[in-house]
C-alpha positions in Angstrom: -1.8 -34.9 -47.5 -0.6 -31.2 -48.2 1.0 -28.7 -46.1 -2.3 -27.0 -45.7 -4.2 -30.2 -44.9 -1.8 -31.3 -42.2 -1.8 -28.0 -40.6 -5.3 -28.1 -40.7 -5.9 -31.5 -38.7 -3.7 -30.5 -35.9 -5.9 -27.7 -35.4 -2.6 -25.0 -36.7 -3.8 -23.4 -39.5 -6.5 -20.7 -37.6 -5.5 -21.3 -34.2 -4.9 -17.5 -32.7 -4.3 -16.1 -36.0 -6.6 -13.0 -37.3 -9.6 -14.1 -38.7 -9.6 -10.5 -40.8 -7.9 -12.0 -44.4 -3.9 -11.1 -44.0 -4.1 -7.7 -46.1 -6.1 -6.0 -43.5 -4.1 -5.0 -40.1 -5.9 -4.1 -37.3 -5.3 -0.7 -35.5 -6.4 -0.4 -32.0 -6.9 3.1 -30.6 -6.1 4.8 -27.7 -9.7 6.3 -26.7 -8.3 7.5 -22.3 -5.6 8.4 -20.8 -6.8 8.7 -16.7 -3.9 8.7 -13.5 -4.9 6.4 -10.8 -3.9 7.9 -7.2 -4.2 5.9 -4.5 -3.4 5.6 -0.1 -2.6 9.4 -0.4 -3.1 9.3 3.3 -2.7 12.9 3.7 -2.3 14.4 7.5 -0.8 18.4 7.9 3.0 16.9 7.6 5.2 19.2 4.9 6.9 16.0 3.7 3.0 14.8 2.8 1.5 17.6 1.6 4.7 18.8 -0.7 4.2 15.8 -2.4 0.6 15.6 -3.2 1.3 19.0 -4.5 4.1 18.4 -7.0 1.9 14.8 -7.9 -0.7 17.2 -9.2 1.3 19.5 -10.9 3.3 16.8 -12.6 -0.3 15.6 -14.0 -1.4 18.5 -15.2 1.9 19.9 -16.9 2.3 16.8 -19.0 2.1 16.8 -22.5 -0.2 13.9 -23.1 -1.7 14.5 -19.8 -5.3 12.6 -18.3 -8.5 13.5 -18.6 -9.1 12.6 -15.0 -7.8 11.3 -12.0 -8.8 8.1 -10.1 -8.4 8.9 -6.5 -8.6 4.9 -5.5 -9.4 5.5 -1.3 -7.4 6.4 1.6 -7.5 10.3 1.1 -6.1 10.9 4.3 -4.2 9.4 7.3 -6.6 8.0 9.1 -9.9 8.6 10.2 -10.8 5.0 11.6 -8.9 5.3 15.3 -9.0 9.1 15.7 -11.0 11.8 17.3 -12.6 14.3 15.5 -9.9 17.2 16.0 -7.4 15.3 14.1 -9.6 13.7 11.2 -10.9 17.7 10.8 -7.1 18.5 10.6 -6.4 15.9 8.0 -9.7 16.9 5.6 -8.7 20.6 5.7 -5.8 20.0 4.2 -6.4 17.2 1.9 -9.4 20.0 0.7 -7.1 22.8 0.1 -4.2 20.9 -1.7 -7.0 19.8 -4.0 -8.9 23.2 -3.9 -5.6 25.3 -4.8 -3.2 22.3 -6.6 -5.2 20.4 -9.1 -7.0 21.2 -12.0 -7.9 18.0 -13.6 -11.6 16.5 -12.7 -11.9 13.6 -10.2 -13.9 10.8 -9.6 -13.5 9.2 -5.6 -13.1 6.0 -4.0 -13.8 5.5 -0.5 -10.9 4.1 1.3 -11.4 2.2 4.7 -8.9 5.0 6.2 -11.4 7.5 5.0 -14.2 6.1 7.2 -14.6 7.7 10.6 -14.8 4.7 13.4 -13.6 6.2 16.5 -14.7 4.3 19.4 -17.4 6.4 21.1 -18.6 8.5 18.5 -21.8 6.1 16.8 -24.4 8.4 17.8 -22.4 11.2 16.1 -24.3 11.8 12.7 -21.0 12.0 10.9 -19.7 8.1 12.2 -19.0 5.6 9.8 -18.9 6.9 6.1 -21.1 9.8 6.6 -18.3 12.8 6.7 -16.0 10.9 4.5 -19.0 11.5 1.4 -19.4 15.4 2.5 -16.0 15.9 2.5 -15.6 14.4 -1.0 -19.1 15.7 -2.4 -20.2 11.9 -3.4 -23.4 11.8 -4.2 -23.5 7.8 -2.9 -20.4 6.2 -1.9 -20.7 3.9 -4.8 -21.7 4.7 -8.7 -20.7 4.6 -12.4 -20.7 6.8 -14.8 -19.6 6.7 -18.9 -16.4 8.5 -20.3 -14.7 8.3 -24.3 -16.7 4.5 -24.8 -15.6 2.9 -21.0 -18.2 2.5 -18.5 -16.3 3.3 -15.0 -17.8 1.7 -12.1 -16.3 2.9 -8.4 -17.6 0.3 -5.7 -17.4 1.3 -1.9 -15.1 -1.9 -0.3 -15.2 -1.0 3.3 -17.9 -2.5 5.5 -18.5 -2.9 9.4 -18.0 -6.2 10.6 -20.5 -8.4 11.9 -19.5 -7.4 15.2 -20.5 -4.2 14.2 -16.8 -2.9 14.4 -14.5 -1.6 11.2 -13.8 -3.7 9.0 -14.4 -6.5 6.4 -13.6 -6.5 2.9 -17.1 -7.2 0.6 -20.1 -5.3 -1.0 -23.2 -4.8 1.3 -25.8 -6.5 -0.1 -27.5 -3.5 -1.7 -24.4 -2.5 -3.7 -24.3 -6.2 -5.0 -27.7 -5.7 -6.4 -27.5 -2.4 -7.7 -23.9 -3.8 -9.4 -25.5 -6.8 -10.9 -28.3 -4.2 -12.3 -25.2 -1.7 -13.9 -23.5 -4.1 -15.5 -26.6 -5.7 -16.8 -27.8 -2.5 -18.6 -24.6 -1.7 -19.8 -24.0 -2.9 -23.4 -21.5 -5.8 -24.1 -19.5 -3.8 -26.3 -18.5 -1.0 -23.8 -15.7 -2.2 -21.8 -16.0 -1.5 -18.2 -13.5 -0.6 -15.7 -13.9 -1.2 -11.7 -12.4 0.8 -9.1 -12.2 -0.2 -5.4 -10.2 0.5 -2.7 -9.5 -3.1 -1.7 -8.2 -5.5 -4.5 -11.0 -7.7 -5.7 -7.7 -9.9 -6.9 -4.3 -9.8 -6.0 -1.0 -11.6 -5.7 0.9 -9.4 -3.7 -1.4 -10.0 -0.7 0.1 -13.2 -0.5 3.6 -11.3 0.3 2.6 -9.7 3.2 4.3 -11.2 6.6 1.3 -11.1 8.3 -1.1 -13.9 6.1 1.9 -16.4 6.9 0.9 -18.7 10.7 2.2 -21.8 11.7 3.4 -22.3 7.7 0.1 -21.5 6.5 -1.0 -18.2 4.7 -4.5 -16.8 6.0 -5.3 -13.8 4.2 -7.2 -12.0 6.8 -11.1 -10.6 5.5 -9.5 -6.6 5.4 -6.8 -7.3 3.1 -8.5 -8.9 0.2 -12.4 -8.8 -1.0 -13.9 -11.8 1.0 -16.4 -12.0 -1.8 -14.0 -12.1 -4.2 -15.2 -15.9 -5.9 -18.9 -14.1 -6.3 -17.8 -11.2 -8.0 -15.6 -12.8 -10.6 -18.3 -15.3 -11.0 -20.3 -12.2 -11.8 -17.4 -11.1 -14.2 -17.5 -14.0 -16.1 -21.1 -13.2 -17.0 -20.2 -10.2 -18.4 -17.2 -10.3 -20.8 -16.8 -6.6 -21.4 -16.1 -6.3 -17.4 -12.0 -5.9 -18.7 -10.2 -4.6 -15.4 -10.2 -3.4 -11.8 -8.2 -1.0 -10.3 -7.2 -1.3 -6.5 -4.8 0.1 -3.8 -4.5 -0.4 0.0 -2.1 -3.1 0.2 0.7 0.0 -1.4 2.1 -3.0 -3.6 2.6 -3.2 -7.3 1.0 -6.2 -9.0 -0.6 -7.1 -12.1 -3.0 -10.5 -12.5 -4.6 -11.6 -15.7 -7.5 -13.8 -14.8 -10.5 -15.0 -16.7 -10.4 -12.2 -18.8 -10.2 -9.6 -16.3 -6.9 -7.7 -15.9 -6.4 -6.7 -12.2 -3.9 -3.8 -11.3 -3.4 -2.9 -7.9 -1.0 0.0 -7.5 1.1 1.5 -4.9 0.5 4.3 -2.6 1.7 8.1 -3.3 2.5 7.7 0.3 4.9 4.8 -0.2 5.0 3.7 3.9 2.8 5.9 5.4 5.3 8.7 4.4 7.9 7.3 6.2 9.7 6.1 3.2 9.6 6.3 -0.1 9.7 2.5 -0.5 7.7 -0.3 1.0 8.6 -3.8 0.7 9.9 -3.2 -3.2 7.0 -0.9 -4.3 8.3 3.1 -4.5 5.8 6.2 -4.1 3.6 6.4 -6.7 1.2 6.9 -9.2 -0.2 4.9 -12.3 -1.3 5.9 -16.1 -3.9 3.9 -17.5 -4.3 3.9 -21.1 -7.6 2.3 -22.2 -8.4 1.6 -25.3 -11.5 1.0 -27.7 -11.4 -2.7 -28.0 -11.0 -3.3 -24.1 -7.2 -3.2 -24.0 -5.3 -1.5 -21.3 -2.1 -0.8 -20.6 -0.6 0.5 -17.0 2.9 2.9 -16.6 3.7 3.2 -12.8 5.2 6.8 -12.3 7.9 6.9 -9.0 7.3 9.9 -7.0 
């Protein structure tokens, strides 16, 4: 037996080599550069509201700058536990950092901060997600749209519990549909990207203090996607489905699973603006570079 007969039987000789003959080297090609911004949890603070500022500018000054920004959810401070005053305050200036700061287009993620679900005000026609759409101009609070060769999909994670109270992690049954139809109609050889607020899949939920009880971790339904086993299912039917985006936990992590990279990134707010760090993760932004075989690659910017 040869050299190129023993390689052979132990399964060697082609096993995560090129199949292209040696001569040929493959390029791959940087088709997007987009900034994902996430848990900006603006309020009128001048700590806050200098540094969404200088974010911006920072974008749009740089030389090999994005062609958009990803705002991944949690626009402002809060809007679940507060009166309508204060969640008026915080969209006014959230709108007029964005109206007088930034340039650069952006596509919007609805954050569970984002969603108005003060006790009291159900019959008000602007409860539950209603204001948080107006005040970002969605035309539904979950869509896709097509950019350089990527299909972008940006899913809407927040829903009421089934107390009727805010909230659990999952897509309303609707949104499953109508994501099962998107992906479906979009070509196999388009790589896909998924946004959402809440990460879909994520490791650094498991080093949050308050999933550990009694020596066991219970990741509670708000902190992770409780349908998280259907929709990777759902991934695995569609292999150009190449990564998801995500926020709210303000943690840095990376998992490759199945196929799928998942990147959840930290928050330009760090904790809640009253550091610059939480747990290990600084104040931040990320670069995605995305590239036209389904590659992507993630730079975390400090702030």
């Amino acid at each position: 037996m040869n050299r190129r007969e023993a390689l052979s039987s132990l399964g060697l000789l082609t096993a995560g080599l090129p199949t292209t003959p040696l001569t040929e080297s493959y390029q791959r090609k940087r088709v997007l550069r987009v900034a994902h911004l996430t848990d900006v949890h603006m309020m009128p603070r001048p700590k806050a509201e200098a540094a969404l500022a200088t974010c911006l500018h920072q974008l749009q000054s740089m030389k090999d700058r994005p062609a958009f920004i990803l705002n991944g959810g949690d626009a402002i401070m809060d809007a679940l536990s507060r009166n309508k005053t204060t969640v008026r305050r915080q969209w006014k200036v959230w709108n007029r950092i964005m109206e007088q700061e930034n340039g650069l287009p952006i596509h919007h993620c609805i954050g569970n901060h984002d969603v108005w679900g003060y006790n009291g005000s159900k019959k008000d026609p602007l409860y539950g997600k209603a204001w948080v759409v107006d005040q970002l101009e969605l035309s539904n609070r979950y869509y896709s749209f097509d950019h350089s060769g990527w299909h972008f999909v940006v899913l809407d994670s927040t829903q009421p519990t089934p107390e009727g109270g805010w909230y659990t992690a999952r897509l309303d049954e609707p949104q499953r549909d109508w994501l099962e139809n998107d992906l479906r109609k979009t070509d196999l050889k388009k790589p896909v990207l998924i946004l959402s607020h809440i990460p879909i899949l994520s490791a650094s939920v498991l080093y949050n203090r308050k999933v550990q009880t009694n020596g066991r971790r219970e990741i509670s339904s708000g902190l992770l996607h409780t349908d998280s086993s259907d929709l990777i299912r759902l991934f695995h039917k569609r292999p150009n489905v190449k990564v998801c985006l995500s926020g709210h936990t303000h943690l840095l992590d990376r998992v490759d699973y199945n196929g799928v990279t998942y990147l959840n990134n930290g928050a330009l707010s760090g904790d809640w603006w009253d550091n610059s760090t939480y747990h290990h993760t600084h104040a931040g932004y990320a670069l995605i570079d995305l590239f036209n075989d389904g590659w992507v690659e993630r730079t975390y910017v400090n702030c």
